[in-house]
N, C-alpha and C positions, 0 to 999 in steps of 0.2 A: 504494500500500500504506500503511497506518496502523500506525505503531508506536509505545510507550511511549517517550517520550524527556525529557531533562529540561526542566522549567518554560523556557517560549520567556518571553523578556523582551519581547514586542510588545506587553504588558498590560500597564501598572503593577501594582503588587504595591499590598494594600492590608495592614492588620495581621491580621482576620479568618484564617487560614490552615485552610482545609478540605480535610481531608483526604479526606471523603466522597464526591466530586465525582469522576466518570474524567473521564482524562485523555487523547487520543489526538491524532494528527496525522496529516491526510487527505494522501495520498500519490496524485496526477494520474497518475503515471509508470509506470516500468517496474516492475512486479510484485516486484521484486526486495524497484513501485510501488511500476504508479501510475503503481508506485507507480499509475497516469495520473488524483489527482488526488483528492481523497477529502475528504469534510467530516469536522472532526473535532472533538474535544472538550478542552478544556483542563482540568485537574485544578485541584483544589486551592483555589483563591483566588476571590474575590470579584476583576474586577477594572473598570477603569474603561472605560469604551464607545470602545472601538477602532477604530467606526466615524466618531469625531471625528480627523480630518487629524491635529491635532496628540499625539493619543496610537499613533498606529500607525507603526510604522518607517519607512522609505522607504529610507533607504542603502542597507542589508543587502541587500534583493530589488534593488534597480537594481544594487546591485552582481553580484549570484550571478546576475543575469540577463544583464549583459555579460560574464560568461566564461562562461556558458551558450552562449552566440551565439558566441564562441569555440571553444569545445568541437564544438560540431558543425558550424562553419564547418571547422575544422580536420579533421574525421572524413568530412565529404562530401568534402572535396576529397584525402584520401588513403585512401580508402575500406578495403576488409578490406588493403591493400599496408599501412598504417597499425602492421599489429597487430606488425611485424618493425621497425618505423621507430626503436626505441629500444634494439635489441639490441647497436647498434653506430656510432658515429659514423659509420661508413661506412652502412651499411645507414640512417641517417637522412638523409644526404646523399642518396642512390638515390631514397627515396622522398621526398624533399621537392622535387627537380627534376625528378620522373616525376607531381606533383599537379599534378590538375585545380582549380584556383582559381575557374571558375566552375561546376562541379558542387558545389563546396562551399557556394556561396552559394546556389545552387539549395537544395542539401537544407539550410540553415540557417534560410533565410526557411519552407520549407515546415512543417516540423519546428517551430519552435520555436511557428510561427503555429497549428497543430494545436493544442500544449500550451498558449500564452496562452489560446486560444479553451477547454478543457477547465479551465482554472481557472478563468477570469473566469465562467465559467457559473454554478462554486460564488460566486465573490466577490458578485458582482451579485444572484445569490437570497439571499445573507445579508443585501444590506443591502435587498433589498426588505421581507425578515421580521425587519429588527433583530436581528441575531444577530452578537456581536460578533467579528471577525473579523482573519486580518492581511492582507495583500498576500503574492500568492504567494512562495514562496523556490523558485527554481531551482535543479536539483542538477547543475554539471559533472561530465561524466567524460572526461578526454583519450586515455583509449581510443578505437580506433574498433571496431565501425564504427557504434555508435549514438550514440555522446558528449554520451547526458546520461544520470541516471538519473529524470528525471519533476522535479517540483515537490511543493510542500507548501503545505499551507494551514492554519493553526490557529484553530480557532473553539472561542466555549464552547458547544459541542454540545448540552451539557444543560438551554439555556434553550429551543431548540426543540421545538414541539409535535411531533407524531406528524406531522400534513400539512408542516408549516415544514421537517421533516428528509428527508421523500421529496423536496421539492422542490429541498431543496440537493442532496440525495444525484444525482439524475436529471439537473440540470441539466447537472453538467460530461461526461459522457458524449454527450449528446445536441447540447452544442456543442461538442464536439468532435469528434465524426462529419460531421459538418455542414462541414466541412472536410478532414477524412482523407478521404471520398469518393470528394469531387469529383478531388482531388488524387492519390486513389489511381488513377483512372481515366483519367485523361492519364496517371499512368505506365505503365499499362499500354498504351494509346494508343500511346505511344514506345517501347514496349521491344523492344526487337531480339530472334533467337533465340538465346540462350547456355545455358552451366550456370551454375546458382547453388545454392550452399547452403541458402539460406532455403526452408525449408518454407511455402507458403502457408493462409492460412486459409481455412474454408470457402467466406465472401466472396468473396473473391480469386477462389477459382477458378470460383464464379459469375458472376462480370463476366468471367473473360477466356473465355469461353463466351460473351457477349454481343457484348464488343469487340472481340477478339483471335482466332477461333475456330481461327484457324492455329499455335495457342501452347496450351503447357499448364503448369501451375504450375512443373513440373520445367524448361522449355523457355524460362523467361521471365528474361531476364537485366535485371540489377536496373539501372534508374538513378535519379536524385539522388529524384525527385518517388515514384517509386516505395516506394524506402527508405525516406520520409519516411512515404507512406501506409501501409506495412509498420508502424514504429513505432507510429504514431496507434492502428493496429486492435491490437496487442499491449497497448498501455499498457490502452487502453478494454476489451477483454477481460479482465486482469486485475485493474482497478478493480471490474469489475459480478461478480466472484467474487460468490457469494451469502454470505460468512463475515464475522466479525468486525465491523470500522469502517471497510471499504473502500466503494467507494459501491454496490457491489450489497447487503452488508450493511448501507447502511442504507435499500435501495429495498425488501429482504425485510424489515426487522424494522417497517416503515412499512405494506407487505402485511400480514404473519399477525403481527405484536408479537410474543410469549413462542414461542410456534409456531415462529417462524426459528430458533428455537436447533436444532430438531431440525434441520431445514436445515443448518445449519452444521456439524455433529455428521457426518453423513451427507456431507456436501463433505468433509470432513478426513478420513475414512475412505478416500472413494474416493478422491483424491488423495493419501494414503498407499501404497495401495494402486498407484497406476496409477506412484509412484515403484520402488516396488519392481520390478513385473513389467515396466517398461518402461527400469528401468536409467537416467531421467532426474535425475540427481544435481544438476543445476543449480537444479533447484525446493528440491531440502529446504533455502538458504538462506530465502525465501519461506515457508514454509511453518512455520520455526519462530520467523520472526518472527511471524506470524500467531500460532500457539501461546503466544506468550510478549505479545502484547498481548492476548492474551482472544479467546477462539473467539466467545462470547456478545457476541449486542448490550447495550450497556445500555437502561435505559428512558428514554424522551423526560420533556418536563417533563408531557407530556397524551396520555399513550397510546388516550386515549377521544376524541380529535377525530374526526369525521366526515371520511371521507377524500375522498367522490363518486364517481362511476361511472367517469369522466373518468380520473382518474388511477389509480383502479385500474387501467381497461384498459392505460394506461400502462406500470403495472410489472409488470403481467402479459408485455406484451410485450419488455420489455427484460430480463427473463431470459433469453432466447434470444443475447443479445450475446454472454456468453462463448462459445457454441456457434458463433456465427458468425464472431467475430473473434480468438479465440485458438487459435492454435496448440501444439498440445501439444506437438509438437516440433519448436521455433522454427528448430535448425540440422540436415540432412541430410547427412551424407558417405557418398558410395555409392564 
């Protein structure tokens, strides 16, 4: 998810201050994303090229990325038991000598490998297209049972052309599928018959029709590699929303330019709507972060670049991703 937030220090500041310039931050992660993961735009300032080692942070992300790997080491290995674990010294005694230590590390490595691989997709097309950028920042959360909320990436968005920004926008999706998959598919592979809460997505329930045919989404009891493919396809469903500066908004506003607004316009209606009638109260945080950074895309630095056949096809077909990989309603108690 992409939201207004204040001037990231990854840039030197220069004295120029423009205000003219949006500003946004591409959100990898959980939808809350993205977040799962988003290119986005820096406001404001002129500033000095990012993509030089020495002007882009490094601490901050190595830091936020080893309690990253913390966060969801610790949430694999005391999975939804996790969520009662700090009610009570007692009750965090119970669940800390009732965790599985190496289903933790199972969904840490998986999980986190997902989300490197859906930012490095943006990091790596920005510096193919020079587009100044920083190093992902990982966001803990020592909840479980996901424990993290997605990563960040701040780029100055607006020096991108119209092709330069479907290509950041696209990338981190598409390698990050490229991993949730496979990953998703051994866990399904492995999963025993249980109950579980997680509603699965449309995906899901196509492969385990393919690999599992004795299991059905309701049927499939969750483990580490699973939960982690769970994640992957939630984040990347909520990234390719077609609104805002999420990366589906900016694979639509790189599609139709001006066009995507009505896109956008028409997603926040129904999504309004499908809160209401469906009593999903967990999205309108989502939902008015989106509202509160701008429904609209803004404009690229060359909204008349020549896009090709190629990648049209491209974003044509990766509209279909929220339909495949999000789940409208992520938790089920029957």
């Amino acid at each position: 998810m992409n939201s207004e937030t204040p001037q990231d220090d990854s840039f030197q500041q220069q004295p120029d201050f423009r205000d003219s310039e949006a500003r946004s931050i591409e959100n990898s992660t959980l939808g809350c994303e993205d977040t799962n993961s988003v290119s986005s735009e820096f406001t404001s300032h002129e500033a000095t090229d990012p993509t030089t080692p020495t002007q882009r942070r490094i601490l901050l992300p190595l830091i936020l990325f080893a309690f990253t790997c913390l966060s969801t080491f610790w949430s694999g290995s005391v999975g939804l038991n996790g969520i009662v674990a700090f009610s009570s010294i007692g009750d965090f005694f119970d669940v800390f000598v009732t965790a599985s230590w190496q289903d933790g590390l199972t969904y840490m490595a998986a999980v986190m490998g997902i989300l490197l691989a859906h930012e490095m997709g943006h990091f790596l097309m920005t510096l193919r297209h020079r587009i100044p950028a920083s190093l992902p920042f990982f966001i803990p959360m020592p909840l479980p049972p996901i424990g993290t909320m997605g990563a960040v990436i701040a780029m100055q968005g607006s020096k991108a052309d119209r092709k330069q920004l479907f290509d950041i926008g696209i990338a981190g999706p598409i390698a990050g599928l490229v991993i949730a998959i496979p990953v998703l598919c051994v866990g399904i592979y492995l999963a025993k018959p249980d109950y579980s809460i997680f509603s699965q997505p449309l995906i899901t329930n196509l492969l385990i029709s393919v690999i599992r045919p004795d299991l059905t989404g309701k049927s499939l009891g969750m483990n580490p590699l699973l939960m982690a493919g769970w994640v992957g396809l939630l984040i990347t469903g909520l990234n390719m929303l077609p609104i805002s500066q999420l990366d589906g908004g900016h694979v639509a506003y790189a599609l139709f330019r001006r066009k995507a607004h009505y896109l956008a316009h028409a997603f926040l209606f129904m999504a309004i709507a499908f809160v209401v009638y469906s009593g999903q109260t967990a999205w309108v945080l989502m939902l008015s972060l989106v509202v509160l950074m701008g429904i609209n895309h803004p404009q690229t630095a060359d909204d008349d670049v020549h896009m090709g056949a190629a990648r049209k096809f491209l974003g044509y077909a990766s509209l279909a991703i929220p339909i495949l990989c999000f789940p409208p309603y992520p938790f089920k108690f029957d």
